[in-house]
Structures are given as structure tokens and as C-alpha cells.
TORKOL-4160 file (C-alpha; in steps of 0.2 Angstrom, whole numbers, padded with zeros to 4 digits, m for minus):
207
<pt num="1" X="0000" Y="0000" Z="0000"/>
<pt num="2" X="0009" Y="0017" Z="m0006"/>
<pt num="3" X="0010" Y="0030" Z="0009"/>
<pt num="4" X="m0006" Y="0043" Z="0002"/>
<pt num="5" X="m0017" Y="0025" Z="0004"/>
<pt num="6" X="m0010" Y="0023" Z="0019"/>
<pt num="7" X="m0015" Y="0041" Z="0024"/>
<pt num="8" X="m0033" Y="0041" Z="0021"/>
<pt num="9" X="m0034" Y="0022" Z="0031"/>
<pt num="10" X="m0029" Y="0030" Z="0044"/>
<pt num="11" X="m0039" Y="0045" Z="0043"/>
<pt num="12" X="m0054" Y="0035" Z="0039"/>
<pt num="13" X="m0050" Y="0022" Z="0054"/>
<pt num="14" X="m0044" Y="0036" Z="0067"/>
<pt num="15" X="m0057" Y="0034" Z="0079"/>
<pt num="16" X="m0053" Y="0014" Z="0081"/>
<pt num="17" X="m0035" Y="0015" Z="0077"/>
<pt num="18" X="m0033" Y="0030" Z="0095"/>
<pt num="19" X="m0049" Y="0019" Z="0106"/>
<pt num="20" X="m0039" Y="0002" Z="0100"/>
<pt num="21" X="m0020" Y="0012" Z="0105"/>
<pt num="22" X="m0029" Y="0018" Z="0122"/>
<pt num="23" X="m0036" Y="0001" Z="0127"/>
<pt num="24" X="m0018" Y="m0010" Z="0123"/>
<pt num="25" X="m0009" Y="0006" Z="0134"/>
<pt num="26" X="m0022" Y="0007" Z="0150"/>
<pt num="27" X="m0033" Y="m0009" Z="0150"/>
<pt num="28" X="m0022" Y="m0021" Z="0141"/>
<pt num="29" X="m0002" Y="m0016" Z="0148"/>
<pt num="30" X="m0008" Y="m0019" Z="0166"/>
<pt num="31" X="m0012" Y="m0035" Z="0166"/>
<pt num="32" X="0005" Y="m0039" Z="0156"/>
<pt num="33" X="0014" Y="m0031" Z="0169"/>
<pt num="34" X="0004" Y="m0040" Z="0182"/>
<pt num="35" X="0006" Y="m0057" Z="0174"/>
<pt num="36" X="0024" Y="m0053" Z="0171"/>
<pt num="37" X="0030" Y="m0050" Z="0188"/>
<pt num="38" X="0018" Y="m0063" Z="0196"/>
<pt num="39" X="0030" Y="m0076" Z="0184"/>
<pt num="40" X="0045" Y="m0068" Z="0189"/>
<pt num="41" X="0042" Y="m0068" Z="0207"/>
<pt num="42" X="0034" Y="m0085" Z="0209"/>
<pt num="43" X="0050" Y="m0091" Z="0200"/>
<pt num="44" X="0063" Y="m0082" Z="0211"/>
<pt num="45" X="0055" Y="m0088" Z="0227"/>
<pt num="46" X="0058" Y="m0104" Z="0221"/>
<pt num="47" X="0072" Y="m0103" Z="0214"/>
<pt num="48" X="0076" Y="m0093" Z="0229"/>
<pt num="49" X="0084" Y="m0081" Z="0221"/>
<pt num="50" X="0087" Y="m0063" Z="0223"/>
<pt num="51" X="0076" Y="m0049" Z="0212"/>
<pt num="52" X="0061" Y="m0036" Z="0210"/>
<pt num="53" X="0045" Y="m0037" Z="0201"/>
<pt num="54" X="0035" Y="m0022" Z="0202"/>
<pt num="55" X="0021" Y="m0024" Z="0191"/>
<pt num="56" X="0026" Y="m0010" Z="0180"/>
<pt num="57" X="0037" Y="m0011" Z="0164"/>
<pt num="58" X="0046" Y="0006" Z="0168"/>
<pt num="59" X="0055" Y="m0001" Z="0182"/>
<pt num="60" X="0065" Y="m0017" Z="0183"/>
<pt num="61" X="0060" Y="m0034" Z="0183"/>
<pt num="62" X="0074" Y="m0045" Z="0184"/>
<pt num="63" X="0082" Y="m0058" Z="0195"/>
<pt num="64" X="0100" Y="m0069" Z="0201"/>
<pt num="65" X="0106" Y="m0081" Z="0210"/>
<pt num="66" X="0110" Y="m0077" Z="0228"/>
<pt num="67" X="0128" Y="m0082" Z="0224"/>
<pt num="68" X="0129" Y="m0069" Z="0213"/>
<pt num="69" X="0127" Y="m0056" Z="0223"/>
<pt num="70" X="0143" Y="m0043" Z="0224"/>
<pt num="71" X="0147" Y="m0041" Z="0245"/>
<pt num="72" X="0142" Y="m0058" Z="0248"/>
<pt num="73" X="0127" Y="m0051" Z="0259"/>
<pt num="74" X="0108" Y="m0046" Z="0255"/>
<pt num="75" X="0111" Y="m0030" Z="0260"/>
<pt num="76" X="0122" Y="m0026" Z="0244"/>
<pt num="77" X="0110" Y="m0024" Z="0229"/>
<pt num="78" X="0121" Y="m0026" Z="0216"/>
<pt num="79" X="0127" Y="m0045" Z="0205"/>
<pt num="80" X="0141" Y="m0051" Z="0195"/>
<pt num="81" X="0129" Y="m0056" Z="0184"/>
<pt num="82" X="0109" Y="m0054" Z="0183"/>
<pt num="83" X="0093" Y="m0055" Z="0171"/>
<pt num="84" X="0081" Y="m0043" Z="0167"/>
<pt num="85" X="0066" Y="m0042" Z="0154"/>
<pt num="86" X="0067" Y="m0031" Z="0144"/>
<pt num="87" X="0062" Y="m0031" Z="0123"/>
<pt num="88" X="0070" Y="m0031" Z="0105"/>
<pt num="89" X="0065" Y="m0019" Z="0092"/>
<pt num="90" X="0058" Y="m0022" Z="0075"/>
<pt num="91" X="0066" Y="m0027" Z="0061"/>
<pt num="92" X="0066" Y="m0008" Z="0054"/>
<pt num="93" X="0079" Y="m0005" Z="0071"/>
<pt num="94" X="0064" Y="0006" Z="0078"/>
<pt num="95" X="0055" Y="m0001" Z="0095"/>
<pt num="96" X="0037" Y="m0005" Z="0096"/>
<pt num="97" X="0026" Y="0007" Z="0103"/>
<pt num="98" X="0018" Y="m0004" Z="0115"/>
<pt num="99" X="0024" Y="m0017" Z="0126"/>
<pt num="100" X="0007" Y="m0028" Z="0119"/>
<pt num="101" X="0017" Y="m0024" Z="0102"/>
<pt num="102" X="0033" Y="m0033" Z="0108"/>
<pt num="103" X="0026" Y="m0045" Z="0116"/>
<pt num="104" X="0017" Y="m0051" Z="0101"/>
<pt num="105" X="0030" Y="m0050" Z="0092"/>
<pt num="106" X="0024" Y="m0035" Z="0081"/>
<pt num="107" X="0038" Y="m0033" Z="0067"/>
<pt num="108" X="0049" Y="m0045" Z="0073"/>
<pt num="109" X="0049" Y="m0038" Z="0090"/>
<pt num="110" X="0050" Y="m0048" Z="0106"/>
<pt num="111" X="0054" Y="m0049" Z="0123"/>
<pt num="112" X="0070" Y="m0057" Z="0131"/>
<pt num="113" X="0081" Y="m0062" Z="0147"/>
<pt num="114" X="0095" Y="m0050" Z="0148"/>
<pt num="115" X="0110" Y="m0053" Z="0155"/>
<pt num="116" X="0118" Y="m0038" Z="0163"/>
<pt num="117" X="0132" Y="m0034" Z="0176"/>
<pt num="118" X="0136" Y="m0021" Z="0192"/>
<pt num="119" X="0154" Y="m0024" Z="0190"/>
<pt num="120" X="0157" Y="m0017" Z="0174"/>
<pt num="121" X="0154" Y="m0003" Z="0164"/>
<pt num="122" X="0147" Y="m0007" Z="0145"/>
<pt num="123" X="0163" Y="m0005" Z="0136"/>
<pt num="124" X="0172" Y="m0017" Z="0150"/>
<pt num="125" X="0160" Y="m0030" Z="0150"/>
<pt num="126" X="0160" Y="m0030" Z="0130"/>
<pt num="127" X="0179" Y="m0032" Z="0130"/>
<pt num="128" X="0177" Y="m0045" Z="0144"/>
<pt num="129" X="0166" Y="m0056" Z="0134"/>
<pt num="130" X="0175" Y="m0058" Z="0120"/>
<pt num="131" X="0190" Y="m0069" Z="0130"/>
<pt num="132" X="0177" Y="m0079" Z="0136"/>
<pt num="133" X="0175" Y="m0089" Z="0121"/>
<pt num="134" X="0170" Y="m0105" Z="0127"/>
<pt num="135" X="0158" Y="m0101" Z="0141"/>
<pt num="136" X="0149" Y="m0090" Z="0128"/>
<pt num="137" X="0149" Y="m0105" Z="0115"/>
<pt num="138" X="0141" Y="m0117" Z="0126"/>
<pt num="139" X="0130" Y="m0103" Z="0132"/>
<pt num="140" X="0124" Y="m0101" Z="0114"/>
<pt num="141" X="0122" Y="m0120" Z="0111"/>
<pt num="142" X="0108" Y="m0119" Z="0125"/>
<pt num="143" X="0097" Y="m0106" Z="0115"/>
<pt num="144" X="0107" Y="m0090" Z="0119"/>
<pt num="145" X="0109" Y="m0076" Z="0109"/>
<pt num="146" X="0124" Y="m0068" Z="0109"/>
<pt num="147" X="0130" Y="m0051" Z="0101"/>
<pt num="148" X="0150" Y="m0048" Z="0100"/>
<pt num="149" X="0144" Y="m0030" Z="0094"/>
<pt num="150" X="0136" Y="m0023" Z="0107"/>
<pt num="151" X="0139" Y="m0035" Z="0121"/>
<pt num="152" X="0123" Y="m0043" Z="0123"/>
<pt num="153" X="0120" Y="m0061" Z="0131"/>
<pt num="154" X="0102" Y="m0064" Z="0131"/>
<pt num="155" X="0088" Y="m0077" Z="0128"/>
<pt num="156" X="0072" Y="m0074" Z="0118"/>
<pt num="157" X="0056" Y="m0077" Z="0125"/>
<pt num="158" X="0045" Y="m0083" Z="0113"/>
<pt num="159" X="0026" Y="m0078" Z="0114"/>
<pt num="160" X="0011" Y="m0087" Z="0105"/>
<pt num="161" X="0000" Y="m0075" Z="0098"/>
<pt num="162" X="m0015" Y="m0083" Z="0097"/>
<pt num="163" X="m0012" Y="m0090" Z="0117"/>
<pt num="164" X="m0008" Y="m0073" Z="0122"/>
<pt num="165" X="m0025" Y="m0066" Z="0112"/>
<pt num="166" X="m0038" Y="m0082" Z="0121"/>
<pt num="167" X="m0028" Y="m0074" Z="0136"/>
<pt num="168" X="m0035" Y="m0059" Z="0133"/>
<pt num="169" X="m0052" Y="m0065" Z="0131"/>
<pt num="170" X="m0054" Y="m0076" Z="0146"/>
<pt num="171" X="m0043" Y="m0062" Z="0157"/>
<pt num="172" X="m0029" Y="m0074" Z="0164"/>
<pt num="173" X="m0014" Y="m0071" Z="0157"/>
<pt num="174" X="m0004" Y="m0087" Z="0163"/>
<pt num="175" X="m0003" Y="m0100" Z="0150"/>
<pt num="176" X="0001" Y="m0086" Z="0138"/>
<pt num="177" X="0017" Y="m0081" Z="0151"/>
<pt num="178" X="0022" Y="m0100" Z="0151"/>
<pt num="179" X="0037" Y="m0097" Z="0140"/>
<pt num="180" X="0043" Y="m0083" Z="0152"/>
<pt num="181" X="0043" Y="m0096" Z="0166"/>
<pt num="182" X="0054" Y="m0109" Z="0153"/>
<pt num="183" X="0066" Y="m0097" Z="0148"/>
<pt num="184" X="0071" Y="m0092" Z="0165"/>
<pt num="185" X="0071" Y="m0112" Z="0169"/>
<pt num="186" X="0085" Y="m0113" Z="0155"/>
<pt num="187" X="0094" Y="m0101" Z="0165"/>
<pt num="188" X="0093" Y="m0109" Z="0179"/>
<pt num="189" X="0099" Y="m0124" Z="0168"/>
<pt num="190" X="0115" Y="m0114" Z="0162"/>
<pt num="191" X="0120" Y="m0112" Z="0180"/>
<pt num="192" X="0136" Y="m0123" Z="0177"/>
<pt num="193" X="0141" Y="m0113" Z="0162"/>
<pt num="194" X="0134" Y="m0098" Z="0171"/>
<pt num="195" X="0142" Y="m0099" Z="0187"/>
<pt num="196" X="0158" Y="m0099" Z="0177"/>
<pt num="197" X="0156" Y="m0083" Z="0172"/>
<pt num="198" X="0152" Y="m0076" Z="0184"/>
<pt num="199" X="0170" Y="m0084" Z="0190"/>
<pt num="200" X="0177" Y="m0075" Z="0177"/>
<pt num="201" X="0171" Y="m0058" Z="0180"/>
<pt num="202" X="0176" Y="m0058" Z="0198"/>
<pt num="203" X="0193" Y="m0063" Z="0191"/>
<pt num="204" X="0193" Y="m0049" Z="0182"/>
<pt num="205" X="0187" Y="m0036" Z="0191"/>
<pt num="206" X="0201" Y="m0042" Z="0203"/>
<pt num="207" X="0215" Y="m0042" Z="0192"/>
């Protein structure tokens, strides 16, 4: 469809295209951020791991491994290494403009684990990964992604649409957020390669 065509659609559609953009941002969002962090929470208690899941997709949800912790006490809030949820953007490099959209998996969007780390900064932790050629192999031989560019090690949660919309329509949300609770299994599965890791950035920050 040429971009005048796709003009007058919208035009023509405006008042469904702003009520349907309304509902996905305050109806719809809530109850993924509920679902979201009821998934992450029941699985870090037991896990018993440490984390946050405020129902809110502005602030963090993520969680680790008590042994990860840096300080070695729950009173330090900051890991060697942790996972957060966050999302990937389209194919066009622009993000969605909804959370319903990446969760979906509008445009190629999606959501993921995302490993991140306290003790280095972004351009440390890039060069950091790339000695740890191994660990990072067998990381990607379980499903992970990871990025030498940028410095992302990650795993994609994949969401079924048409779950996710029979979610929707008989208001739970938790078969639809089963692959959530998988993926952060397979972390919990990568524990040995992880733990490793984790090994190896305390070795380095040490050096």
C-alpha cells in the first residue's frame, strides 16, 4: 500500500486505530505487567533467588542467584551477573510502541532475558566477553543469543499470539506467560556454564 493510501486508512479508521492504542496502553499493559511479575516472582522464590518485580514495565524486573550477589550479603543490591526483561525492536531497528506490540511480536519484536552486570561498565564488559570464548559458546548452544557488537547475552522469549489473544479474552494471562517461566528455567539450567562466568568476572574485576 503506497504511503497517500495509507493516509486516508488512517484517517478514515482514526477513531478505532486512537480507542484500539488507548485500550492496549491502559486496559491491556496492566495485566501484562501483572502477569509478568507474578511469573518472575513465583519463579525467584523458588528458585530462591534474589530480584524485583513491580508490576510496572518502567521499572525493573529482573532476577539472580543469591551467589551472585557482589558483597556476599543481601544487604548489597548489586550482582556479578543478573537477568532482566526487557524487549528487542523491529526489524526496521525502531521499538514497538507498545509493550502488547513486543510481546506479540509486532515486526519482529519480542521480549527477552537480559544478562547484565554491576561490576562493569558497557565498554568493559563488552571487551570481557569476548575472551570468554568457550563459556559463551556453550551458552549459545543452550538457546542463547549472543551479540560480540554490542555486548549482549540474552535469551528470547518466545510468545504465542494466538495464546496470548484467548488470554486476553478469558482475562488470565498465565498459559500465555508459560514461555517466560521456561526461559528463566533454562537459565537456571546454564547455572554450570553460568556460574563460570560469573567466576570470570570476579577474576577480572580483581586483576
Amino acid at each position: 500500500m503506497s504511503d497517500p493510501n495509507v493516509g486516508t486508512v488512517i484517517v478514515n479508521h482514526i477513531d478505532e486505530l486512537e480507542a484500539a492504542f488507548r485500550y492496549a496502553h491502559t486496559t491491556m499493559q496492566p495485566m501484562l505487567e501483572k502477569a509478568a511479575a507474578s511469573v518472575i516472582d513465583d519463579k525467584r522464590h523458588e528458585l530462591g533467588w534474589a530480584g524485583a518485580a513491580p508490576a510496572d514495565f518502567d521499572k525493573a524486573q529482573w532476577l539472580a542467584p543469591e551467589d551472585w550477589r557482589m558483597g556476599g550479603t543481601s544487604e548489597e543490591d548489586e550482582f556479578y551477573l543478573s537477568f532482566s526483561l526487557q524487549t528487542t525492536p523491529c526489524i526496521d531497528g525502531h521499538e514497538p510502541e507498545t509493550w502488547l506490540g513486543a510481546i506479540a511480536g509486532f515486526a519482529g519484536a519480542a521480549i527477552r532475558l537480559s544478562a547484565t552486570t554491576d561490576a562493569l561498565g558497557k565498554r568493559e564488559w563488552k571487551a570481557f566477553l569476548k575472551t570468554q570464548k568457550p563459556l559463551l559458546d556453550d551458552l549459545v548452544s543452550r538457546g542463547f543469543l549472543y551479540d560480540p557488537r554490542v555486548g549482549d547475552v540474552a535469551l528470547t522469549v518466545p510468545i504465542n499470539r494466538q495464546r496470548l489473544a484467548v488470554g486476553f479474552e478469558e482475562d488470565t494471562l498465565d498459559a500465555a506467560l508459560e514461555p517466560l517461566a521456561r526461559a528463566i528455567d533454562r537459565v537456571d539450567a546454564a547455572r554450570p556454564t553460568l556460574d563460570q562466568l560469573v567466576g570470570a568476572i570476579k577474576r577480572w574485576v580483581e586483576k
